[in-house]
KEDOMAR-28947 format. One line per field, with one value per residue: residue number from 1; x, y, z of N, C-alpha, C, O in turn; residue in three letters. Coordinates in Angstrom, 1 decimal, padded with zeros to 4 digits, always signed. Example, Ala and Ser with C-alpha at 12.3 -4.5 7.8 and 13.67 -1.06 7.14 Angstrom:
num	c(1 / 2)
nX	c(+013.2 / +012.8)
nY	c(-005.7 / -002.2)
nZ	c(+007.8 / +007.1)
caX	c(+012.3 / +013.7)
caY	c(-004.5 / -001.1)
caZ	c(+007.8 / +007.1)
cX	c(+013.2 / +012.9)
cY	c(-003.3 / +000.0)
cZ	c(+007.8 / +007.9)
oX	c(+014.2 / +013.4)
oY	c(-003.3 / +001.1)
oZ	c(+008.5 / +008.0)
residuo	c(ALA / SER)
END
This chain:
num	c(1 / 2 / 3 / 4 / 5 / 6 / 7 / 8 / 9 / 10 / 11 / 12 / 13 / 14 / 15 / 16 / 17 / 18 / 19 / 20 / 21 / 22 / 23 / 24 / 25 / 26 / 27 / 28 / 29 / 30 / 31 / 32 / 33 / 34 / 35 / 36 / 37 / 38 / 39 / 40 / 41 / 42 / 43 / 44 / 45 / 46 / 47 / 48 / 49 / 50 / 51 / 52 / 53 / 54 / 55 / 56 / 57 / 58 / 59 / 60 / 61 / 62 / 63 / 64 / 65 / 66 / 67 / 68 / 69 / 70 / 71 / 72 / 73 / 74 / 75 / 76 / 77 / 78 / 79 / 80 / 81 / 82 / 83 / 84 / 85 / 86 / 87 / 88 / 89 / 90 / 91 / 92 / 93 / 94 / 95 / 96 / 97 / 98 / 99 / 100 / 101 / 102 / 103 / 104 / 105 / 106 / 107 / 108 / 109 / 110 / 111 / 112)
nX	c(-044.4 / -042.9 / -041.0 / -042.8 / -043.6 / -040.9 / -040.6 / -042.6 / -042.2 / -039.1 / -040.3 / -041.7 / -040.2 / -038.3 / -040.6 / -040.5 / -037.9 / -038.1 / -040.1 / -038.7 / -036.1 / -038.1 / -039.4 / -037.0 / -035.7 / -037.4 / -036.6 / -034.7 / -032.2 / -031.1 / -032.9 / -034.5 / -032.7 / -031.4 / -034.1 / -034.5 / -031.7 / -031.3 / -034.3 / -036.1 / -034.4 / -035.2 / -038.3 / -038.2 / -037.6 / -039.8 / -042.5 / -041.7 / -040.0 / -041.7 / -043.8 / -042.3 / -040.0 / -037.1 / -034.6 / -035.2 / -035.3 / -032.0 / -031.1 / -032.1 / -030.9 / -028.4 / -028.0 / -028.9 / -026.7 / -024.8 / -027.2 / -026.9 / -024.3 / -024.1 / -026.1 / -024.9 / -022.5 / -024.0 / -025.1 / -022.7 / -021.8 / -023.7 / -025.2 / -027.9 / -029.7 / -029.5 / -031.6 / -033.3 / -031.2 / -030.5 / -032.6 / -032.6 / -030.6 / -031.2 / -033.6 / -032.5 / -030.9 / -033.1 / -033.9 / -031.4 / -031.9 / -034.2 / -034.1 / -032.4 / -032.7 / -034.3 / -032.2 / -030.5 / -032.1 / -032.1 / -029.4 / -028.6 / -030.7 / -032.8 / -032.4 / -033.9)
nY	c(-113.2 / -115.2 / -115.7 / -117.1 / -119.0 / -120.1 / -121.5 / -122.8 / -124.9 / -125.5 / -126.8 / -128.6 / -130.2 / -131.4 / -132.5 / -134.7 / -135.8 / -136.8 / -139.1 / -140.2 / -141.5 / -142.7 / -145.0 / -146.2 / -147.2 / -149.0 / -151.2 / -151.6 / -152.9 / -151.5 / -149.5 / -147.7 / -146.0 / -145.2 / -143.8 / -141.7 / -140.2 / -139.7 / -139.5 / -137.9 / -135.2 / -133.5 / -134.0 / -132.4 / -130.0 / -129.2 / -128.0 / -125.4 / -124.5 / -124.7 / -122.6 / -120.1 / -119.9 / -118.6 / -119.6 / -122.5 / -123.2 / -121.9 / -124.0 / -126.6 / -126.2 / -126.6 / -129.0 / -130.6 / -130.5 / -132.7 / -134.7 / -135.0 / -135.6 / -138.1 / -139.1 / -139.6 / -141.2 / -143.9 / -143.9 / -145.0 / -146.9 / -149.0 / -151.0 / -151.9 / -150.2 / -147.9 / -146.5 / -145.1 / -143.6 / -142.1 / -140.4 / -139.3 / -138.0 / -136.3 / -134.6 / -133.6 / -131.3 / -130.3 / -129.0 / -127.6 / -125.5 / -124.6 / -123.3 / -121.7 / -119.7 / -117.1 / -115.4 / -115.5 / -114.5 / -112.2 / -111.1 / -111.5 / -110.5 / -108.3 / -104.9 / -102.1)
nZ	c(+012.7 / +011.3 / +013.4 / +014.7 / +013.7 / +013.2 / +016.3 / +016.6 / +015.2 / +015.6 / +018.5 / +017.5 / +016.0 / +018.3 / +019.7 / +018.1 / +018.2 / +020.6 / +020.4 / +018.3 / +019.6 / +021.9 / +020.6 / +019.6 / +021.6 / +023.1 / +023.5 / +024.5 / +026.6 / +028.8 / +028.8 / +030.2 / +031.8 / +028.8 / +027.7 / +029.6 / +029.2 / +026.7 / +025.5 / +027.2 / +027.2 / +025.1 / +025.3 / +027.7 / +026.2 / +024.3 / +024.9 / +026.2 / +024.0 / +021.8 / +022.9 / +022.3 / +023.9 / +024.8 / +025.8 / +026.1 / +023.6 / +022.6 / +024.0 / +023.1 / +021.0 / +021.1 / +022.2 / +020.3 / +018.6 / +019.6 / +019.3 / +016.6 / +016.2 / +017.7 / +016.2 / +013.3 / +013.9 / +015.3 / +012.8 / +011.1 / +012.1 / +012.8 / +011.1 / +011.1 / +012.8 / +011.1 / +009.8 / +011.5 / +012.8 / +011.0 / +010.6 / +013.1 / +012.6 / +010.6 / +011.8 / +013.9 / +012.6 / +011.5 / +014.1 / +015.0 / +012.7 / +013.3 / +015.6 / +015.3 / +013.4 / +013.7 / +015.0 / +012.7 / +010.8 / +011.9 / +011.7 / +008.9 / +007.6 / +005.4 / +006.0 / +007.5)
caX	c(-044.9 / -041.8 / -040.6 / -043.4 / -043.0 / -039.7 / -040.8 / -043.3 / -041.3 / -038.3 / -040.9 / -042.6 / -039.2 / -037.9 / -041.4 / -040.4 / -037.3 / -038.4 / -041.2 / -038.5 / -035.9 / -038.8 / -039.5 / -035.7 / -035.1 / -038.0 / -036.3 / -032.8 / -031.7 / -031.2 / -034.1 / -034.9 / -031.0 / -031.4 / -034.8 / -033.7 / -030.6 / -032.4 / -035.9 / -036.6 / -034.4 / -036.0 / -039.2 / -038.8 / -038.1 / -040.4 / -043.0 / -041.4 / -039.5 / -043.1 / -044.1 / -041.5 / -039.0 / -035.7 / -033.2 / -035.3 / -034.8 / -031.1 / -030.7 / -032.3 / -030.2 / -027.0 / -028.2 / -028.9 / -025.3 / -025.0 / -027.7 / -026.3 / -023.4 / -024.8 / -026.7 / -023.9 / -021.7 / -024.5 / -025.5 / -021.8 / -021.0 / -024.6 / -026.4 / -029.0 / -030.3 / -029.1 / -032.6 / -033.1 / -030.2 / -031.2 / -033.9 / -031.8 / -029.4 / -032.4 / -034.3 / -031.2 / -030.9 / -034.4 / -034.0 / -030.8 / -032.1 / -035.7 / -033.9 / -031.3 / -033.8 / -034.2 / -031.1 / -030.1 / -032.6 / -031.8 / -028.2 / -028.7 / -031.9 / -032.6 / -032.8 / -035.0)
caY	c(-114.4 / -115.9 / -116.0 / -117.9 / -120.4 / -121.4 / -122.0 / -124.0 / -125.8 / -126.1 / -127.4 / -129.9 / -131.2 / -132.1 / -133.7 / -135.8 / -136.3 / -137.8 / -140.2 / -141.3 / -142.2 / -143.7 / -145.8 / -146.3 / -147.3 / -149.4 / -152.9 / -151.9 / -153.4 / -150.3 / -149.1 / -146.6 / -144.8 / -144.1 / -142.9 / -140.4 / -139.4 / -139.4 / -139.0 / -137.0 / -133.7 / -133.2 / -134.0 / -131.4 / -128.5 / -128.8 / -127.3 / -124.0 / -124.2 / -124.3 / -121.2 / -119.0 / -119.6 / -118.1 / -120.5 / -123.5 / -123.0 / -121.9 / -125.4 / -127.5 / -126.3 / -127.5 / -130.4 / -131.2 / -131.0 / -133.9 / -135.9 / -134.9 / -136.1 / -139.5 / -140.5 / -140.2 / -142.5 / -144.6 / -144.4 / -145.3 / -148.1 / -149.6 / -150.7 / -152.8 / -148.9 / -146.9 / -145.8 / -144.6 / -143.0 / -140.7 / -139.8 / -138.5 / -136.9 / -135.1 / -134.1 / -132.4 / -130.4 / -129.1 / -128.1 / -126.8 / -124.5 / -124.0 / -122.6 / -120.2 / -118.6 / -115.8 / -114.9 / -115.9 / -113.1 / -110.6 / -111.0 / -111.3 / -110.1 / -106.9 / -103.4 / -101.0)
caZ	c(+012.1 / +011.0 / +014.4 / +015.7 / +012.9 / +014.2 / +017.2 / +016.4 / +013.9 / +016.9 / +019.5 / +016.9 / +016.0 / +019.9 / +020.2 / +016.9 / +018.6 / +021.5 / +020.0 / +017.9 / +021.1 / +022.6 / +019.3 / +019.4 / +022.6 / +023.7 / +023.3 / +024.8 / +027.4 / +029.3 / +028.0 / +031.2 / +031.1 / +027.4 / +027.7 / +030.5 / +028.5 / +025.2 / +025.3 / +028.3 / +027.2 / +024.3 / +026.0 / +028.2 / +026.0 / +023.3 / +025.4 / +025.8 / +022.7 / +020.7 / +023.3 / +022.0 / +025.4 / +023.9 / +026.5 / +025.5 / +021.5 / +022.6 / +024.6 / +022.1 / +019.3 / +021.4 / +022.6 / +018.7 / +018.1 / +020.4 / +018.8 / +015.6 / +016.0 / +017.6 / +014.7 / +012.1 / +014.8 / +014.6 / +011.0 / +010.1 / +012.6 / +013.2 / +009.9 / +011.4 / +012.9 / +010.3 / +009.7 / +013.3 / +012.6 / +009.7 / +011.0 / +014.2 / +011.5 / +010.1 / +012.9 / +015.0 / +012.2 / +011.7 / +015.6 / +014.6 / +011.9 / +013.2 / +016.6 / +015.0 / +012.3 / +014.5 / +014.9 / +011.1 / +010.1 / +012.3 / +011.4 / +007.4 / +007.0 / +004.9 / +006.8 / +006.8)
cX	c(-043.9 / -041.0 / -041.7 / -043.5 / -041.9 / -039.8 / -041.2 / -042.8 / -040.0 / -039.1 / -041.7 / -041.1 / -038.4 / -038.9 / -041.1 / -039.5 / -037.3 / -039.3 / -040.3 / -037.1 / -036.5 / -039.1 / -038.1 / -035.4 / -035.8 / -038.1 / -035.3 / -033.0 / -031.7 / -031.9 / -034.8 / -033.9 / -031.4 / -033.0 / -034.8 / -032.9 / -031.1 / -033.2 / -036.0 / -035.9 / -035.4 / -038.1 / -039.6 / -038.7 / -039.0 / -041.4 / -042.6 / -040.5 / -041.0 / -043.5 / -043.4 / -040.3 / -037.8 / -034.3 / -033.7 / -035.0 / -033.1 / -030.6 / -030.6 / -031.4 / -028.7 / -027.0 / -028.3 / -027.6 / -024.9 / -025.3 / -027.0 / -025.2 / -023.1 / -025.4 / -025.7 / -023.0 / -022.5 / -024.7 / -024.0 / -021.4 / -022.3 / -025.7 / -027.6 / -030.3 / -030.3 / -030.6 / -033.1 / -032.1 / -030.1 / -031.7 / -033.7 / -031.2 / -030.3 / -033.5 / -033.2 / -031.0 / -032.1 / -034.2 / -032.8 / -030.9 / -033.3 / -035.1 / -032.7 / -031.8 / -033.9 / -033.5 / -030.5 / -030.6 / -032.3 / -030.2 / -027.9 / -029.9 / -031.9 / -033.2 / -033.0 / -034.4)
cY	c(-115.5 / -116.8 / -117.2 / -119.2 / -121.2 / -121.6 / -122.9 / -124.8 / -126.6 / -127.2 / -129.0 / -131.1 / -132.0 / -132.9 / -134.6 / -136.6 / -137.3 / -139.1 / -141.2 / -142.1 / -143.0 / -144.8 / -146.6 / -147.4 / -148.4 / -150.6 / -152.9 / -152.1 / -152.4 / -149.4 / -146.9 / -145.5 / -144.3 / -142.8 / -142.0 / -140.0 / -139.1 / -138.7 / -137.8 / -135.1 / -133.1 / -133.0 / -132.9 / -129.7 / -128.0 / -128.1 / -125.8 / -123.4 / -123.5 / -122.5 / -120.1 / -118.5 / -119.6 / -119.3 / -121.7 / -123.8 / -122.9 / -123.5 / -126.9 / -127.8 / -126.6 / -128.5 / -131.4 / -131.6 / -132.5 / -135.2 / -135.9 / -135.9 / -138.0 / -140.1 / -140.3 / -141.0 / -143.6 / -145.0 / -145.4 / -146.3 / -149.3 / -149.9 / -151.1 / -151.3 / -148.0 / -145.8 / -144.5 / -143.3 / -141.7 / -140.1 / -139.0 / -137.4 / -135.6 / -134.0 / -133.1 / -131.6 / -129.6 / -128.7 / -127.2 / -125.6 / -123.6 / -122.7 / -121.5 / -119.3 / -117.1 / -114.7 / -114.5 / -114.4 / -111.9 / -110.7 / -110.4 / -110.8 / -108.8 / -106.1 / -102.3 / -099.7)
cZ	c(+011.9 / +012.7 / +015.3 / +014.9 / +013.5 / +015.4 / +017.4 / +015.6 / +015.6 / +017.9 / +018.3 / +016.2 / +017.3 / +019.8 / +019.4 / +017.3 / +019.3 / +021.2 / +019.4 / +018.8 / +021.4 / +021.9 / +019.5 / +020.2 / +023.6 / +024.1 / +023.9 / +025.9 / +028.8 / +028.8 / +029.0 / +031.5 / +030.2 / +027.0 / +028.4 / +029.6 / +027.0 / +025.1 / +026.3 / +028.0 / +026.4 / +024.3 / +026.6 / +028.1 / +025.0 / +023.4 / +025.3 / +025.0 / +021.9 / +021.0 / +023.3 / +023.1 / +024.1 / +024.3 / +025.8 / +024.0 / +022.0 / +022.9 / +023.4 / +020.9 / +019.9 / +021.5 / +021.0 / +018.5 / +018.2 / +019.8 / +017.3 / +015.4 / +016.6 / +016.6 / +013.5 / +013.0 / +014.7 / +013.0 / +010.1 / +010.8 / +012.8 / +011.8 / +010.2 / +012.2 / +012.3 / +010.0 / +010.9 / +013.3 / +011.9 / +009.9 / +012.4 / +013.5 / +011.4 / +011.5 / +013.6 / +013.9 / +011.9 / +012.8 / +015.5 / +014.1 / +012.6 / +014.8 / +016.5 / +014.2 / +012.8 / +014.3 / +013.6 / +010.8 / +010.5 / +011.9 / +009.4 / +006.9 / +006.4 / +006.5 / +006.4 / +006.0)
oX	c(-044.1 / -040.7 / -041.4 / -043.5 / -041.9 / -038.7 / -040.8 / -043.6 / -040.1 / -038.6 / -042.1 / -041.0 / -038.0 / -038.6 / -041.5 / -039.7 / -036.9 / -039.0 / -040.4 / -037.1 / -036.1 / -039.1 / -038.2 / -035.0 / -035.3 / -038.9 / -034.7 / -034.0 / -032.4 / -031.4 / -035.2 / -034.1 / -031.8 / -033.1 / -035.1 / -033.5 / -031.2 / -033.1 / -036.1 / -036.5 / -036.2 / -038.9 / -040.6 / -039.0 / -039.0 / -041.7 / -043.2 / -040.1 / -041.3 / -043.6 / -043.6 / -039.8 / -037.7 / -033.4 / -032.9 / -034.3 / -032.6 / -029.9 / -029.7 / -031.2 / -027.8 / -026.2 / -027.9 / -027.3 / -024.7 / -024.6 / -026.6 / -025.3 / -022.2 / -025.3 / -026.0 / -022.9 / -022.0 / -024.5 / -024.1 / -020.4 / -021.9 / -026.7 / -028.5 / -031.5 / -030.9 / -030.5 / -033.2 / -032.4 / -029.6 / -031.6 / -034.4 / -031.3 / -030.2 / -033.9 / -033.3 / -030.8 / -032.1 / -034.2 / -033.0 / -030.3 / -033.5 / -035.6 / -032.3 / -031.4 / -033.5 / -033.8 / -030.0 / -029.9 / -032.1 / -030.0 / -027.4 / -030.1 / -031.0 / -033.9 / -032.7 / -035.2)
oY	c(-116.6 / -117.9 / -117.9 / -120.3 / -122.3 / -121.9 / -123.8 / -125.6 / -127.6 / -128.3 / -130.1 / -132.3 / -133.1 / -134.1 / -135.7 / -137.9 / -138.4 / -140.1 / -142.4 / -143.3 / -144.2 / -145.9 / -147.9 / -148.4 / -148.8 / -151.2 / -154.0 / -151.7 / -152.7 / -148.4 / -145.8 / -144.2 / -143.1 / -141.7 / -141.0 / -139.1 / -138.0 / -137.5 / -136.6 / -134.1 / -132.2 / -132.3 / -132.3 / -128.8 / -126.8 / -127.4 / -125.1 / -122.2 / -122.3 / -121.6 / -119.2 / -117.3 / -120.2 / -119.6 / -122.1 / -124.7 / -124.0 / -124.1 / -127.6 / -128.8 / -126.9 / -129.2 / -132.5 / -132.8 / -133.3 / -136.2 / -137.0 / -136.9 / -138.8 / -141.2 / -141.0 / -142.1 / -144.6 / -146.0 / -146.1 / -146.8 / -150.4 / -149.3 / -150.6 / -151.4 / -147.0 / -144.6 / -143.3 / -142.2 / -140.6 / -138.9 / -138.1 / -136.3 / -134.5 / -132.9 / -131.9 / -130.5 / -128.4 / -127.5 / -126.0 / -124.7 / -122.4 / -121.5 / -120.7 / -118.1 / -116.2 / -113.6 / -113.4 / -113.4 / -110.8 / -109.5 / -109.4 / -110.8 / -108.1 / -106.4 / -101.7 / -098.9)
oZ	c(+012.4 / +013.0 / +016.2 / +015.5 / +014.1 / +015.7 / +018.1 / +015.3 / +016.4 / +018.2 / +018.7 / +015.9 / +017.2 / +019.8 / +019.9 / +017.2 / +019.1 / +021.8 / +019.6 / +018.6 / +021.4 / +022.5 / +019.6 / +019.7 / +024.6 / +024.8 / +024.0 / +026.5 / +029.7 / +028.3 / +028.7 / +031.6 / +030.2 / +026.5 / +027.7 / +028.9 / +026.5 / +024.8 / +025.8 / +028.3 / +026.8 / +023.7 / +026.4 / +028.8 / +024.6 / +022.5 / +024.6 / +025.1 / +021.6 / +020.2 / +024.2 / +023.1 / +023.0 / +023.5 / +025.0 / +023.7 / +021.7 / +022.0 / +023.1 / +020.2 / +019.1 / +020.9 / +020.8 / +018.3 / +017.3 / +019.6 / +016.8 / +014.6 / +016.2 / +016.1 / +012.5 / +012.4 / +014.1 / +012.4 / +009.0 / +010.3 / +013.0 / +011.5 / +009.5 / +012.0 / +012.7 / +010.1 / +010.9 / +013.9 / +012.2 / +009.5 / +012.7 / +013.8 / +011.9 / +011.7 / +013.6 / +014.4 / +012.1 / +012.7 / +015.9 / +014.7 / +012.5 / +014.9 / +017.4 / +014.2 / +012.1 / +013.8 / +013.4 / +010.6 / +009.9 / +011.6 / +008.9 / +005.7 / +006.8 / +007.4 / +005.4 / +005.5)
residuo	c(UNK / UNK / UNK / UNK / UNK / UNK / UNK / UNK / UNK / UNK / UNK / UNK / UNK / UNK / UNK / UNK / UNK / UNK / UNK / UNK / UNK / UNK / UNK / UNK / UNK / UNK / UNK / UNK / UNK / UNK / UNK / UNK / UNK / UNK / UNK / UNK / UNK / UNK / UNK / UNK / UNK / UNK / UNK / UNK / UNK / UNK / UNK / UNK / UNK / UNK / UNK / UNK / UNK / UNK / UNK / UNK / UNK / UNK / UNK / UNK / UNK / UNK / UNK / UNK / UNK / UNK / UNK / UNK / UNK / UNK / UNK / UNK / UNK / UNK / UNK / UNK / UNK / UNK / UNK / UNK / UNK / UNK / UNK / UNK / UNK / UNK / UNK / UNK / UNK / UNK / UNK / UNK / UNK / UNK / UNK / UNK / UNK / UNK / UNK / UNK / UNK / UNK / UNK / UNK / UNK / UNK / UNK / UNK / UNK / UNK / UNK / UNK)
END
């Protein structure tokens, strides 16, 4: 049960991701780059993140690092997006967490 929570938790945070890219991104100039480089990964593993794909969840939660560490570069040099930003911060880590749970438990979880 647990396990299929974080999945679905993983796959509903990428889709969050991407909406908010595309939200992000839909004024820039280069608007069709950043949505490719942005939007689109996340896009395309929230699908079989949600369905319990093990590489997708693995992927996801690297690729977070990434955005992770994009929206505090943003957050601390960009005020006029800072929100955008937080909201990156926060999200790469729910995919972070929601896509290591697994593992987390089976590592620290009690035994039988």
């Amino acid at each position: 049960m647990a396990t299929t929570t974080s999945h679905h938790l993983t796959g509903a945070a990428l889709l969050a991701l991407a909406a908010l890219f595309g939200a992000w991104f839909h004024d820039d100039r280069h608007a069709v780059a950043a949505l490719l480089v942005f939007a689109l990964p996340p896009l395309l593993l929230a699908v079989p993140a949600w369905r319990g794909g093990r590489r997708a969840a693995f992927w996801g939660g690297v690729l977070a690092l990434f955005w992770f560490s994009h929206g505090v570069m943003v957050a601390w040099t960009r005020p006029d997006e800072r929100l955008f930003a937080w909201l990156e911060i926060g999200l790469s880590l729910l995919v972070i967490g929601a896509s290591s749970w697994s593992g987390l438990r089976a590592r620290f979880g009690r035994r039988a």
